[in-house]
HTML snippet that shows the backbone in 3Dmol.js (N, CA, C, O; Angstrom):
<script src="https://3Dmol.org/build/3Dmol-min.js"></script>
<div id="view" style="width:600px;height:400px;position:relative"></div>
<script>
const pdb = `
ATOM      1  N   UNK A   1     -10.946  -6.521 -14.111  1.00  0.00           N
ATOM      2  CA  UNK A   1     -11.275  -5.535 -13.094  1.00  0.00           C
ATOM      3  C   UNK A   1     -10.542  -4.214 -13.319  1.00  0.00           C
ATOM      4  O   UNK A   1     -10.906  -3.165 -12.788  1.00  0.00           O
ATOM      5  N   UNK A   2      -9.593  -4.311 -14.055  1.00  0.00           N
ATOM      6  CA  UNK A   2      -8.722  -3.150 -14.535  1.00  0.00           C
ATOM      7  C   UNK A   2      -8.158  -2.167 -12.829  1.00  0.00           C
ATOM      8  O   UNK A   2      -8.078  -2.487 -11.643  1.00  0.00           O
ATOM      9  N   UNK A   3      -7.903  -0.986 -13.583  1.00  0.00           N
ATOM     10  CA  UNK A   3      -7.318  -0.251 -12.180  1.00  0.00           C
ATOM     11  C   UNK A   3      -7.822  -0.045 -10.773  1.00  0.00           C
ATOM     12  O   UNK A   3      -7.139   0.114  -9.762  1.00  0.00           O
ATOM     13  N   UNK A   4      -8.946  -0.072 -10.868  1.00  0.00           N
ATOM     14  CA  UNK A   4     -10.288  -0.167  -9.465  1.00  0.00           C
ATOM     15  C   UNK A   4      -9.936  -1.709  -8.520  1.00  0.00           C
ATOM     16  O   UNK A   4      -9.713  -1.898  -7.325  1.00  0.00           O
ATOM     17  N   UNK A   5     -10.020  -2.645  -9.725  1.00  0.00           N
ATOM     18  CA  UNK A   5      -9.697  -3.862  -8.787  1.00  0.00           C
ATOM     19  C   UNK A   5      -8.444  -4.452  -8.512  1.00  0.00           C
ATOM     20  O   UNK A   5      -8.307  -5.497  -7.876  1.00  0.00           O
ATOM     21  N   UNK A   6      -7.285  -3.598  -9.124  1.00  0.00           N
ATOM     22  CA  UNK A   6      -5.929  -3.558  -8.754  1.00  0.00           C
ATOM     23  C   UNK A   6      -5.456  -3.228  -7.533  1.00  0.00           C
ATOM     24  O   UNK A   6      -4.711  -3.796  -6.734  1.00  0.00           O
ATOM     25  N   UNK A   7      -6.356  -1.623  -7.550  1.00  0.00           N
ATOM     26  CA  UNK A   7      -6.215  -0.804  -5.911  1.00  0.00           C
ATOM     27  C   UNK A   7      -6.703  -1.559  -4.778  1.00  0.00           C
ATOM     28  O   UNK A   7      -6.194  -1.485  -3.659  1.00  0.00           O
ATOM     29  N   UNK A   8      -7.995  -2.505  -5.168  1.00  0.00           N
ATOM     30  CA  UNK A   8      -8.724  -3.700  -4.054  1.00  0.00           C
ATOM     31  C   UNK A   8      -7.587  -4.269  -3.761  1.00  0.00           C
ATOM     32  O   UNK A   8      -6.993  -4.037  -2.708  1.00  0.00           O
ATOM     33  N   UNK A   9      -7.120  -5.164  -4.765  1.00  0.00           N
ATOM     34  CA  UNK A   9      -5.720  -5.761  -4.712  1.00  0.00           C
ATOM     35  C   UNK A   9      -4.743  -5.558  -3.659  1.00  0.00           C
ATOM     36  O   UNK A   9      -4.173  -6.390  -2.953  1.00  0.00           O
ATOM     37  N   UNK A  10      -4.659  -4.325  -3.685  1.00  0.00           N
ATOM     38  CA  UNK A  10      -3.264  -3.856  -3.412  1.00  0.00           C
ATOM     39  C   UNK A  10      -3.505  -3.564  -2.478  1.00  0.00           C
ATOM     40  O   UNK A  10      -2.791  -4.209  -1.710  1.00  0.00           O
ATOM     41  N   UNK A  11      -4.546  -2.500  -1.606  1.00  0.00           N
ATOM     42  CA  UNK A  11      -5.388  -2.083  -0.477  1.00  0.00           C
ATOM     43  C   UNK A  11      -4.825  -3.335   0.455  1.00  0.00           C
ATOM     44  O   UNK A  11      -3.949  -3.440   1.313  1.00  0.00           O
ATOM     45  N   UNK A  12      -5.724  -4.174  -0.123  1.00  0.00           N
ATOM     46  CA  UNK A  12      -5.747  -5.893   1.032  1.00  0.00           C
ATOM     47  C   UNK A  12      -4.585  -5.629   1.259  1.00  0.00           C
ATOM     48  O   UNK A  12      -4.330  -4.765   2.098  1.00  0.00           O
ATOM     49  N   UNK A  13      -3.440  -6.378   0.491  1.00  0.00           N
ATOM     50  CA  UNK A  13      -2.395  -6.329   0.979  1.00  0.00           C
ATOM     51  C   UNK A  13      -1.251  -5.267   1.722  1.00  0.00           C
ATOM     52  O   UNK A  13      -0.269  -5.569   2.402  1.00  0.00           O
ATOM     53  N   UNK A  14      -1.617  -4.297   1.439  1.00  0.00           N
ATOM     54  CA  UNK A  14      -0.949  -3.451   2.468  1.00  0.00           C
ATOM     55  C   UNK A  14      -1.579  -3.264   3.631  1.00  0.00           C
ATOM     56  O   UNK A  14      -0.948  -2.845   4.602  1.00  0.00           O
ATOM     57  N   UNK A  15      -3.103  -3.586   3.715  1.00  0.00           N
ATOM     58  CA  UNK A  15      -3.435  -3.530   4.993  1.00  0.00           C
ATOM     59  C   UNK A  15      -3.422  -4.904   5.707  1.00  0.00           C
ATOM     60  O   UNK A  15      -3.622  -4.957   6.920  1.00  0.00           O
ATOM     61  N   UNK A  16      -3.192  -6.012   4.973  1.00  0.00           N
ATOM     62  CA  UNK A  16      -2.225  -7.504   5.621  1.00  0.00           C
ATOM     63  C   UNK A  16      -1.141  -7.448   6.191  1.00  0.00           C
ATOM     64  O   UNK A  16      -0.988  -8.139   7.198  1.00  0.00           O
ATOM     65  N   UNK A  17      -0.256  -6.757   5.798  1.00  0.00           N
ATOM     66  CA  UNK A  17       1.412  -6.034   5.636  1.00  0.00           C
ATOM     67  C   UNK A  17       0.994  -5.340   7.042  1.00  0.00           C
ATOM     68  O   UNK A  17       1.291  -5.944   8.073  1.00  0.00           O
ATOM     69  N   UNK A  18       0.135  -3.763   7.152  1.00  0.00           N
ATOM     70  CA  UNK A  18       0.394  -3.352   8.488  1.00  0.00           C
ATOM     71  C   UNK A  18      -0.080  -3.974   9.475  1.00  0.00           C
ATOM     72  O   UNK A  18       0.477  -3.970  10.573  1.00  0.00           O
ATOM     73  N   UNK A  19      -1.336  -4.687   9.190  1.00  0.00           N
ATOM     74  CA  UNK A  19      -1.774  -5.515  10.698  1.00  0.00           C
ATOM     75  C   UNK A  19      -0.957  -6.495  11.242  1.00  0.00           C
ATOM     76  O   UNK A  19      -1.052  -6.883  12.406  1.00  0.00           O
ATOM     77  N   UNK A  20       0.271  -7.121   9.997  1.00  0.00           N
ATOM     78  CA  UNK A  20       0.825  -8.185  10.658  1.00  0.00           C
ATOM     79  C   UNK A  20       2.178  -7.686  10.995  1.00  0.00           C
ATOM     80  O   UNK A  20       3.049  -8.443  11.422  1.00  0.00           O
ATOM     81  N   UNK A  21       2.412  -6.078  10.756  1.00  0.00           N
ATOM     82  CA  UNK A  21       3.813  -5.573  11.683  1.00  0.00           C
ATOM     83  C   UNK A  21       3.203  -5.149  12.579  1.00  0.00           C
ATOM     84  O   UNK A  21       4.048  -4.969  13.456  1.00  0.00           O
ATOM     85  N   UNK A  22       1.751  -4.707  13.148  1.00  0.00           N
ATOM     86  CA  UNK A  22       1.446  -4.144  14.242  1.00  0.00           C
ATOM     87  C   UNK A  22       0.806  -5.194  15.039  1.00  0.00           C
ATOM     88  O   UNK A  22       0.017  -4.766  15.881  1.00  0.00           O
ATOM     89  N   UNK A  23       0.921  -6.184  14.992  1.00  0.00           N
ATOM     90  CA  UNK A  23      -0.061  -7.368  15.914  1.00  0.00           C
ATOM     91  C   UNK A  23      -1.386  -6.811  15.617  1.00  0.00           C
ATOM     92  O   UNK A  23      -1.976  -6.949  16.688  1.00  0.00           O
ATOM     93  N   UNK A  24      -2.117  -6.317  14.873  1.00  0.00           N
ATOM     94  CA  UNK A  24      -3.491  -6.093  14.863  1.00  0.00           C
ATOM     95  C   UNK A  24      -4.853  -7.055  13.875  1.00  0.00           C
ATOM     96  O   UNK A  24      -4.560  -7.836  12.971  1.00  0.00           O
ATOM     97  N   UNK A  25      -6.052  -6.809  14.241  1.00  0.00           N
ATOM     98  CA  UNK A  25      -6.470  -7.160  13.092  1.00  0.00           C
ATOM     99  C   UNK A  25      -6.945  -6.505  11.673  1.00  0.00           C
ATOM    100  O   UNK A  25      -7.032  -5.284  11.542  1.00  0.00           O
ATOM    101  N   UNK A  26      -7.197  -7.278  10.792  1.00  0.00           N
ATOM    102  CA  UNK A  26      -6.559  -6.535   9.658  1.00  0.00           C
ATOM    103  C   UNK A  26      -8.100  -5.521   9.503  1.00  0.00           C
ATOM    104  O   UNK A  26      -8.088  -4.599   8.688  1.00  0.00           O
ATOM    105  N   UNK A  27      -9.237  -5.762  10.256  1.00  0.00           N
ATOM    106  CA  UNK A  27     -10.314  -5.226  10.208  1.00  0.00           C
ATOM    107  C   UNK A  27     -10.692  -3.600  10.692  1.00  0.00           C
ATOM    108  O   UNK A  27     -11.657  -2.867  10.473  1.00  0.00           O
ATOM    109  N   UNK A  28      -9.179  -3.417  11.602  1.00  0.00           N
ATOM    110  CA  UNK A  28      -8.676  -2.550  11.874  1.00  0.00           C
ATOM    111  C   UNK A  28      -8.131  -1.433  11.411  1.00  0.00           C
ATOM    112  O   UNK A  28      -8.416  -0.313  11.834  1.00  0.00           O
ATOM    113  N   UNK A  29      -7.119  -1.737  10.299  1.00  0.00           N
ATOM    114  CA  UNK A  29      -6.899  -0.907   9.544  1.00  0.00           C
ATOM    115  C   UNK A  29      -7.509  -0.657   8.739  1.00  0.00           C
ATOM    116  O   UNK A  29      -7.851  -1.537   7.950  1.00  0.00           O
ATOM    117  N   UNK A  30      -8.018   0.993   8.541  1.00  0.00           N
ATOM    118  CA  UNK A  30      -8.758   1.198   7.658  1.00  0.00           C
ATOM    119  C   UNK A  30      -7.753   2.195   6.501  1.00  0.00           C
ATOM    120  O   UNK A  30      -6.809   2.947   6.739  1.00  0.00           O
ATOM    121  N   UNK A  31      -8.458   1.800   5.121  1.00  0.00           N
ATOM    122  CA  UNK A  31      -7.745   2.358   4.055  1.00  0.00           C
ATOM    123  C   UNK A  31      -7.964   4.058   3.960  1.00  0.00           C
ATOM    124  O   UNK A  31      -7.397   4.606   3.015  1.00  0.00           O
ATOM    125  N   UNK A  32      -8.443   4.573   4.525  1.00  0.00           N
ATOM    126  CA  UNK A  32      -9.395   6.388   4.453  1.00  0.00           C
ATOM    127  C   UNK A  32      -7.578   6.311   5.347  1.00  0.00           C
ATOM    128  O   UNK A  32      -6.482   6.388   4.791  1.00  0.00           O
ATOM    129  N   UNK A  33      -7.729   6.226   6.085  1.00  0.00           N
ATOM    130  CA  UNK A  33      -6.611   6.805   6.798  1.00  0.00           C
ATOM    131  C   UNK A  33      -5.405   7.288   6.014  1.00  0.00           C
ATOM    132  O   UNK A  33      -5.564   7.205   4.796  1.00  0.00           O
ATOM    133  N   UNK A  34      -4.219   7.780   6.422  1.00  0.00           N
ATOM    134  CA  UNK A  34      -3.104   8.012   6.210  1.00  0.00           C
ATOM    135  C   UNK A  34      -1.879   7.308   6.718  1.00  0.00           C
ATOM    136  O   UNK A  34      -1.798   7.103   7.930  1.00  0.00           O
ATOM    137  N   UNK A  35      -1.036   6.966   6.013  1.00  0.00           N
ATOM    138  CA  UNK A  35      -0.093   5.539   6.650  1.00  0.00           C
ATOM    139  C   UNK A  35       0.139   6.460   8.313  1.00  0.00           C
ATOM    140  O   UNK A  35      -0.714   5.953   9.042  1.00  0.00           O
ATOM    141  N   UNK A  36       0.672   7.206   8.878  1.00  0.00           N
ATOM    142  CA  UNK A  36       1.121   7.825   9.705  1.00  0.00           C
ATOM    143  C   UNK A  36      -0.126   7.449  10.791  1.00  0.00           C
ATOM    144  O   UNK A  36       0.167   6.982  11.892  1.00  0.00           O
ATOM    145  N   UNK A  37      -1.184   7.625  10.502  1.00  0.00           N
ATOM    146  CA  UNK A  37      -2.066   7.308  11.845  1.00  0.00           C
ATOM    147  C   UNK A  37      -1.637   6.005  12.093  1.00  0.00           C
ATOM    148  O   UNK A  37      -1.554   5.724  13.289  1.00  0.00           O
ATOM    149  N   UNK A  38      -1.257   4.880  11.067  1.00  0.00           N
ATOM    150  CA  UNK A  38      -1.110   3.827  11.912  1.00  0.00           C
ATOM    151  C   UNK A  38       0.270   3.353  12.605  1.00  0.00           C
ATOM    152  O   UNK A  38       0.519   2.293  13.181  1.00  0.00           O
ATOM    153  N   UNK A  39       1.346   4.835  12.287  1.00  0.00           N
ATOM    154  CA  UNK A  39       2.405   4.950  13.302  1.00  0.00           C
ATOM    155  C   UNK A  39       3.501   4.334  12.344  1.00  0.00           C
ATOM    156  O   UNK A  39       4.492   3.739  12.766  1.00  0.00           O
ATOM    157  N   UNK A  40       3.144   4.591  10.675  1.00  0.00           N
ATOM    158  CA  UNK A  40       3.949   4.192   9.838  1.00  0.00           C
ATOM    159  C   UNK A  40       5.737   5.125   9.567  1.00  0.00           C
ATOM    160  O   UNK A  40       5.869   6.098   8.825  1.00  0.00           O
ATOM    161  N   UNK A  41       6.419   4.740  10.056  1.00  0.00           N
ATOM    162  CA  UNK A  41       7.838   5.385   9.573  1.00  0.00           C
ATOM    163  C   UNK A  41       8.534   5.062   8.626  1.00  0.00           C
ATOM    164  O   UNK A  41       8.151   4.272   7.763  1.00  0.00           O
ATOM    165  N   UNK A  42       9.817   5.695   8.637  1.00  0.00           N
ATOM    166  CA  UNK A  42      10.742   5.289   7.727  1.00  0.00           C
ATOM    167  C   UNK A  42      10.894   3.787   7.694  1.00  0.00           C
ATOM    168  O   UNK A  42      10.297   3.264   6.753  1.00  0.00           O
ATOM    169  N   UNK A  43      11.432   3.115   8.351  1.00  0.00           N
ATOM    170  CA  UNK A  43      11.491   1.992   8.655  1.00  0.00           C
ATOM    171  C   UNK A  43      10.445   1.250   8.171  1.00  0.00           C
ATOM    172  O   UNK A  43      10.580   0.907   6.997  1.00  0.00           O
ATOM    173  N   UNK A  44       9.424   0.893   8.739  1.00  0.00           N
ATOM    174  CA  UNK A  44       8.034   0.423   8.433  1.00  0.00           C
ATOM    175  C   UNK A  44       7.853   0.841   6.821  1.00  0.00           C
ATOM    176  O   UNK A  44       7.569  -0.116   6.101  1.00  0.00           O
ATOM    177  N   UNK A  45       8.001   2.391   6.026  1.00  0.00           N
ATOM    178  CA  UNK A  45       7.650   2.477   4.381  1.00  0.00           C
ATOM    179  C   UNK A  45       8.664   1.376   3.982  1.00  0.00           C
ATOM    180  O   UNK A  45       8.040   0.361   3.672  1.00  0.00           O
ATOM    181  N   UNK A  46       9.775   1.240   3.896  1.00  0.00           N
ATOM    182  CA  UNK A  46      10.847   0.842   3.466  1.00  0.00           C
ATOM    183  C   UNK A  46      10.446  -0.695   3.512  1.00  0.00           C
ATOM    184  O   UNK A  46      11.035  -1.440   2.728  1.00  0.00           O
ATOM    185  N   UNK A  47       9.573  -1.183   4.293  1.00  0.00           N
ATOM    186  CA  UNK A  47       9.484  -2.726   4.727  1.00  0.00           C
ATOM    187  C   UNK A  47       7.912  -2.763   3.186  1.00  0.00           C
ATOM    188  O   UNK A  47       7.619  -3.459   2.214  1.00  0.00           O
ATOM    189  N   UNK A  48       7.479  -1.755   3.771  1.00  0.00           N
ATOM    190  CA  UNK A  48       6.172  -1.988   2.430  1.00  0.00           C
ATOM    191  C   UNK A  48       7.014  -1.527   1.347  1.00  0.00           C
ATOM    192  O   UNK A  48       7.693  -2.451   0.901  1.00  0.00           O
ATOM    193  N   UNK A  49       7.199  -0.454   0.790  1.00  0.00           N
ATOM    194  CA  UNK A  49       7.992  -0.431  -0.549  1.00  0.00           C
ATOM    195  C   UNK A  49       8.795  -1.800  -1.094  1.00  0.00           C
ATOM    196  O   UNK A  49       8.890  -2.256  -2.233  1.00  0.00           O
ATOM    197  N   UNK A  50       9.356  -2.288   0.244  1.00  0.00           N
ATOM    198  CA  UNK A  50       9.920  -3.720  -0.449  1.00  0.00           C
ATOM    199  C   UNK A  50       8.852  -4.810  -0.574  1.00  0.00           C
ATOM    200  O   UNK A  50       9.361  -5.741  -1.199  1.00  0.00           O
ATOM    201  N   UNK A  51       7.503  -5.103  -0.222  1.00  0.00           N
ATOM    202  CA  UNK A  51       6.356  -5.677  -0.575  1.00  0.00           C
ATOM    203  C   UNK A  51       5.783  -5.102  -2.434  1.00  0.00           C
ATOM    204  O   UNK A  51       5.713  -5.675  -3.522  1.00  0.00           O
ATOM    205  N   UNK A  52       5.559  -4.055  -2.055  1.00  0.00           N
ATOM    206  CA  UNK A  52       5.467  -3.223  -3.137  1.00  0.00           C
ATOM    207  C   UNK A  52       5.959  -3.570  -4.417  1.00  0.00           C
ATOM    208  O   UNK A  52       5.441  -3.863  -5.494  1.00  0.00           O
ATOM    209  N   UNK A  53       7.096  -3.454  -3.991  1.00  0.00           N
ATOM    210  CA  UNK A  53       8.157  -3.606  -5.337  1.00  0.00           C
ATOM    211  C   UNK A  53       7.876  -5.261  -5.962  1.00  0.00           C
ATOM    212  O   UNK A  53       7.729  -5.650  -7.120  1.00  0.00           O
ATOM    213  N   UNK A  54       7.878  -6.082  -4.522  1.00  0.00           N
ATOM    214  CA  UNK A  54       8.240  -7.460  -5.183  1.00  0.00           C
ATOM    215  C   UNK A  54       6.689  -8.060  -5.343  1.00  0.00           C
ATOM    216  O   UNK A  54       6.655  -9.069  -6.047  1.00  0.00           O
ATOM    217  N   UNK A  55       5.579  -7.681  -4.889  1.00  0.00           N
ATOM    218  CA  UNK A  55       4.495  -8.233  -5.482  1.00  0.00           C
ATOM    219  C   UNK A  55       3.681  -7.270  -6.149  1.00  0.00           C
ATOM    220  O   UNK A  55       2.559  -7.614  -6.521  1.00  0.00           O
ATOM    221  N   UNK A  56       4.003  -6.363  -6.307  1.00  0.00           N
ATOM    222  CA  UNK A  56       2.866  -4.844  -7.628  1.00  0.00           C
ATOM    223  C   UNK A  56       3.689  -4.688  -8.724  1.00  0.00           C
ATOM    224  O   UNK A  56       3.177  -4.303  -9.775  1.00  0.00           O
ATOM    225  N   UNK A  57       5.244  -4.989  -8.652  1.00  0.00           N
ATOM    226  CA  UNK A  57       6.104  -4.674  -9.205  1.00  0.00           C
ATOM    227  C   UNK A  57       6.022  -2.920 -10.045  1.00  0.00           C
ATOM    228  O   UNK A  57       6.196  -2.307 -11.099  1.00  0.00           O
ATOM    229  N   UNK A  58       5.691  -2.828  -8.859  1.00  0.00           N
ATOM    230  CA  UNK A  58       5.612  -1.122  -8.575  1.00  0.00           C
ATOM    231  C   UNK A  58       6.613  -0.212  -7.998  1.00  0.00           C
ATOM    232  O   UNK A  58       6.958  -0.292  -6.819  1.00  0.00           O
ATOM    233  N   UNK A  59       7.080   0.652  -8.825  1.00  0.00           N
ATOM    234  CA  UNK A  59       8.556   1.209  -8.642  1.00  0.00           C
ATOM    235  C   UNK A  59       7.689   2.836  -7.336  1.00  0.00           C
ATOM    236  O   UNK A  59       7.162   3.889  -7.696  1.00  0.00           O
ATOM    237  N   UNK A  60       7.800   2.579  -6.662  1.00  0.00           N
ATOM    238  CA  UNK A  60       7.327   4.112  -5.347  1.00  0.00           C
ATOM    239  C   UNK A  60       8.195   3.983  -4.231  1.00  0.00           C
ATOM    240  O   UNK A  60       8.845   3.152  -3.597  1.00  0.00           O
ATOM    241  N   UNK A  61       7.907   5.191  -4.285  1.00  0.00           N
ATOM    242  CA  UNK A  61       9.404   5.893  -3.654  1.00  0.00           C
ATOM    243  C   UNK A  61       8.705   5.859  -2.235  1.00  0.00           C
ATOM    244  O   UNK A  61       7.477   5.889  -2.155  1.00  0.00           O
ATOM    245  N   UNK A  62       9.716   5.782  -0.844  1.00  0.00           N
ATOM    246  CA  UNK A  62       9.528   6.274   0.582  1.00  0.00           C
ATOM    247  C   UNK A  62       8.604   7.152   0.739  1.00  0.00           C
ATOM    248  O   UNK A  62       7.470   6.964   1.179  1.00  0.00           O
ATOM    249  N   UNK A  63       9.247   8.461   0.256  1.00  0.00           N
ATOM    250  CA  UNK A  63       8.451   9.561   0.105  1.00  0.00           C
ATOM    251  C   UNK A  63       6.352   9.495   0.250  1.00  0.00           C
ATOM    252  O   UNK A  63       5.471   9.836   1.040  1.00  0.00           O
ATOM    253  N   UNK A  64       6.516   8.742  -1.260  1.00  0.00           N
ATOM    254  CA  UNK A  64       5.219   8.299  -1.431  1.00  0.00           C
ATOM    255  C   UNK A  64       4.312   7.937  -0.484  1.00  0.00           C
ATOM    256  O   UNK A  64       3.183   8.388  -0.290  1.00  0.00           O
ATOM    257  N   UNK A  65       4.869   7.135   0.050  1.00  0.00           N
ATOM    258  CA  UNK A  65       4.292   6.019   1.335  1.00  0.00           C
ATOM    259  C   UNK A  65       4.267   6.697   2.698  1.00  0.00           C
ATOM    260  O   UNK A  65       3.536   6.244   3.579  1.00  0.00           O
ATOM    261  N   UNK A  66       5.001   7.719   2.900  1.00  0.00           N
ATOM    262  CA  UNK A  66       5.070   8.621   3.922  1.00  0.00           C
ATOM    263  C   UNK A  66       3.919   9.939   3.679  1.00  0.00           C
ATOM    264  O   UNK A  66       3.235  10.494   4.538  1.00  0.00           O
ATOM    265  N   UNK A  67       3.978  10.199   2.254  1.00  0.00           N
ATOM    266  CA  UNK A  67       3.280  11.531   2.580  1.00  0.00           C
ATOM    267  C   UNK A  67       2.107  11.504   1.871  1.00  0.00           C
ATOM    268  O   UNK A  67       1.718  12.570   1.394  1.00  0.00           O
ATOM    269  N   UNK A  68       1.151  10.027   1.618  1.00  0.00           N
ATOM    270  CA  UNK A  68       0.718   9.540   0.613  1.00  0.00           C
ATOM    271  C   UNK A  68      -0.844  10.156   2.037  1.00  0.00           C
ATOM    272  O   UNK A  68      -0.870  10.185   3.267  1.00  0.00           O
ATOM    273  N   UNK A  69      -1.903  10.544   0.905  1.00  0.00           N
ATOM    274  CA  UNK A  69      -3.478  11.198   2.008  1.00  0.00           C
ATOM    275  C   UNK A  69      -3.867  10.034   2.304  1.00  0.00           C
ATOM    276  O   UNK A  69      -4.573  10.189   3.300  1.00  0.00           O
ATOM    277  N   UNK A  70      -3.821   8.514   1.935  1.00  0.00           N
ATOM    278  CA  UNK A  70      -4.584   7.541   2.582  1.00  0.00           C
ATOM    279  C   UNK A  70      -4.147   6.541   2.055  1.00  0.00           C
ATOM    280  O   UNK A  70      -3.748   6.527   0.890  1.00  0.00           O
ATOM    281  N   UNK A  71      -4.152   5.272   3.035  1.00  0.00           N
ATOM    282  CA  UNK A  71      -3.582   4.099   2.094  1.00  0.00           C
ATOM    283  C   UNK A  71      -4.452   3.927   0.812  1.00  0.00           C
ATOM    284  O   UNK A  71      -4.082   3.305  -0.184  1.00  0.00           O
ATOM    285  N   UNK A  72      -5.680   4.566   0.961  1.00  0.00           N
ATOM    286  CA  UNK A  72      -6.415   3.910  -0.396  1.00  0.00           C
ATOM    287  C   UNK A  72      -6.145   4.629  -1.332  1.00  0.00           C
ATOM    288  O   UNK A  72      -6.472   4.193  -2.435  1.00  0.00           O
ATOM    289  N   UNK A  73      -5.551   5.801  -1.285  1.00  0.00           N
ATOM    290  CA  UNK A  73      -4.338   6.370  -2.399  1.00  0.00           C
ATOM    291  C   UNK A  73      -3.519   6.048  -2.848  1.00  0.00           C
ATOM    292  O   UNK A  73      -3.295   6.270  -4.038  1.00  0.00           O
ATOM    293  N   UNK A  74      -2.413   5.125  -1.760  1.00  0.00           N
ATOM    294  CA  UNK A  74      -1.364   4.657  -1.964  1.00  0.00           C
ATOM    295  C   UNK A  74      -1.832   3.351  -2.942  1.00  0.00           C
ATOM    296  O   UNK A  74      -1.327   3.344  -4.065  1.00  0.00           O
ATOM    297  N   UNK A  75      -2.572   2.471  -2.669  1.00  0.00           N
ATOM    298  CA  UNK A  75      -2.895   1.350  -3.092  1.00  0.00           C
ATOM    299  C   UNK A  75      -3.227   2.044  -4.559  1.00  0.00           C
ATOM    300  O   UNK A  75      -2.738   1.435  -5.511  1.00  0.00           O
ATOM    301  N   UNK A  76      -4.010   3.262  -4.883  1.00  0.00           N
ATOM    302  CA  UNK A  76      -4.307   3.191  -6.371  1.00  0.00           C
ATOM    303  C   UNK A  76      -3.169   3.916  -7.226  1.00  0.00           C
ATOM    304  O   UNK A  76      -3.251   3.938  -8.454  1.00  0.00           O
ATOM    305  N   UNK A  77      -1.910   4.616  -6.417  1.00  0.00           N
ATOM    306  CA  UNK A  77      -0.828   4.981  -7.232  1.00  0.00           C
ATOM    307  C   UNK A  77      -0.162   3.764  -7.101  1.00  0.00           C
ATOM    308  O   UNK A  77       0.610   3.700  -8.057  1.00  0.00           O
ATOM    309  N   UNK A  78      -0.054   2.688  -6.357  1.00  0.00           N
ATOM    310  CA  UNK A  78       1.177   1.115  -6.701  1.00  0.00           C
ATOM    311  C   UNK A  78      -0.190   0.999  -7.791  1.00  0.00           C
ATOM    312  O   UNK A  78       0.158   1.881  -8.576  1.00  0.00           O
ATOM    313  N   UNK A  79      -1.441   0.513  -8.315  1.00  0.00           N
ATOM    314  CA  UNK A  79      -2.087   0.035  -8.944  1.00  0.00           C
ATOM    315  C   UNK A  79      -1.611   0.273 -10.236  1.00  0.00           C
ATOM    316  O   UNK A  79      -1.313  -0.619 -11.031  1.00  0.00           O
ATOM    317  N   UNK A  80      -1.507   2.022 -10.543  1.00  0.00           N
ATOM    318  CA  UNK A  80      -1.619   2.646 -11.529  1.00  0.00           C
ATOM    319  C   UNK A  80       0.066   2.413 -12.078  1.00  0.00           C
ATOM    320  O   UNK A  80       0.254   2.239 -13.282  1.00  0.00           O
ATOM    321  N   UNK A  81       1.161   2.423 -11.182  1.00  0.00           N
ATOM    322  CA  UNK A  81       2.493   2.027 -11.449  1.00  0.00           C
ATOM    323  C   UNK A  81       2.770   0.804 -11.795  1.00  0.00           C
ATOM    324  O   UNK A  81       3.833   0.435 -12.295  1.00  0.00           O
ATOM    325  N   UNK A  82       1.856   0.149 -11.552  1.00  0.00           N
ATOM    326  CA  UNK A  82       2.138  -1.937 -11.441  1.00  0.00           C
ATOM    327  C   UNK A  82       2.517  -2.276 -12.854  1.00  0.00           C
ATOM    328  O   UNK A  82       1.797  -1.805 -13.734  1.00  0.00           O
ATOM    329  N   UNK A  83       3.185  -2.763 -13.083  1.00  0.00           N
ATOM    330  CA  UNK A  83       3.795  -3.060 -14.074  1.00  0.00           C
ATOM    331  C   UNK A  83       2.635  -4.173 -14.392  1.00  0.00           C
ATOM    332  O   UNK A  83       2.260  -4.308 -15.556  1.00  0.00           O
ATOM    333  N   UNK A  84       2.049  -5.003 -13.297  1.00  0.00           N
ATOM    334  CA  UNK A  84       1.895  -6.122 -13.789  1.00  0.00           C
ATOM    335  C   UNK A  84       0.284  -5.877 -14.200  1.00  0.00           C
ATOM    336  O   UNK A  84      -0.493  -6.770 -14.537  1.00  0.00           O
ATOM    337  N   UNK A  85      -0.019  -4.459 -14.090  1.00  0.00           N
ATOM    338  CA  UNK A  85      -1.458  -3.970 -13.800  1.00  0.00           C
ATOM    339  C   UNK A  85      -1.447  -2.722 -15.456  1.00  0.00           C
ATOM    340  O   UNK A  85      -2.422  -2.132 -15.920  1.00  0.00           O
ATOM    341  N   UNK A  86      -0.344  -2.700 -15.846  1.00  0.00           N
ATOM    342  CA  UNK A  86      -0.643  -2.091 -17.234  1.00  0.00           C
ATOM    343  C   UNK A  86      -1.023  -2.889 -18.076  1.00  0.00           C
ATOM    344  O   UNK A  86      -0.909  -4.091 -18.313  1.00  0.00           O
ATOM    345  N   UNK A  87      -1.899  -1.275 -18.849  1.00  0.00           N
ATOM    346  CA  UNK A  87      -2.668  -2.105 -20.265  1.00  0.00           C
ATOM    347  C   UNK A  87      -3.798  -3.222 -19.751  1.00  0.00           C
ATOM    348  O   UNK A  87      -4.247  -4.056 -20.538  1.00  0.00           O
ATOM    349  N   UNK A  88      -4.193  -3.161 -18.420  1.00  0.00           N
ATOM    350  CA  UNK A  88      -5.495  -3.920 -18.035  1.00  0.00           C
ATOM    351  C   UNK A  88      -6.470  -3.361 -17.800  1.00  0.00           C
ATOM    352  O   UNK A  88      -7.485  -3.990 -17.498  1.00  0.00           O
TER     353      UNK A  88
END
`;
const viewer = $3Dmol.createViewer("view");
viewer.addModel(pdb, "pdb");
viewer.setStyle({}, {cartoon: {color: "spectrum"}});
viewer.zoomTo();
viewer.render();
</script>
């Protein structure tokens, strides 16, 4: 599936990650958005960056995750960083 189905990948799971810190369903969060509409902070990046890190094995910074135009951005820069997603 190479980098397209990495970002699928990764998408899901960060939008698993916010529905299950926000009590929501995950049908809810939509990826167009920007982490901040769904009331994402410091705190909250720092909890995904550590998801991030330990299942994309994707090195992204706070920053990223804070000022990132949509999770479905975010999901294709951890894709494109994934260690475990190079050279696929």
């Amino acid at each position: 599936d190479g980098p397209a189905g990495g970002a699928r990948l990764v998408g899901a799971a960060i939008a698993a990650k916010l529905a299950d810190i926000f009590m929501t369903p995950v049908a809810e969060i939509d990826l167009a958005k920007p982490p901040a509409h769904f009331g994402v902070d410091s705190l909250i990046a720092v909890e995904l960056r550590n998801l991030l890190v330990l299942q994309a094995a994707a090195d992204i910074s706070i920053f990223n995750i804070l000022q990132t135009a949509s999770l479905a951005a975010l999901a294709a820069l951890v894709a494109e960083k994934s260690r475990h997603l190079q050279g696929a």
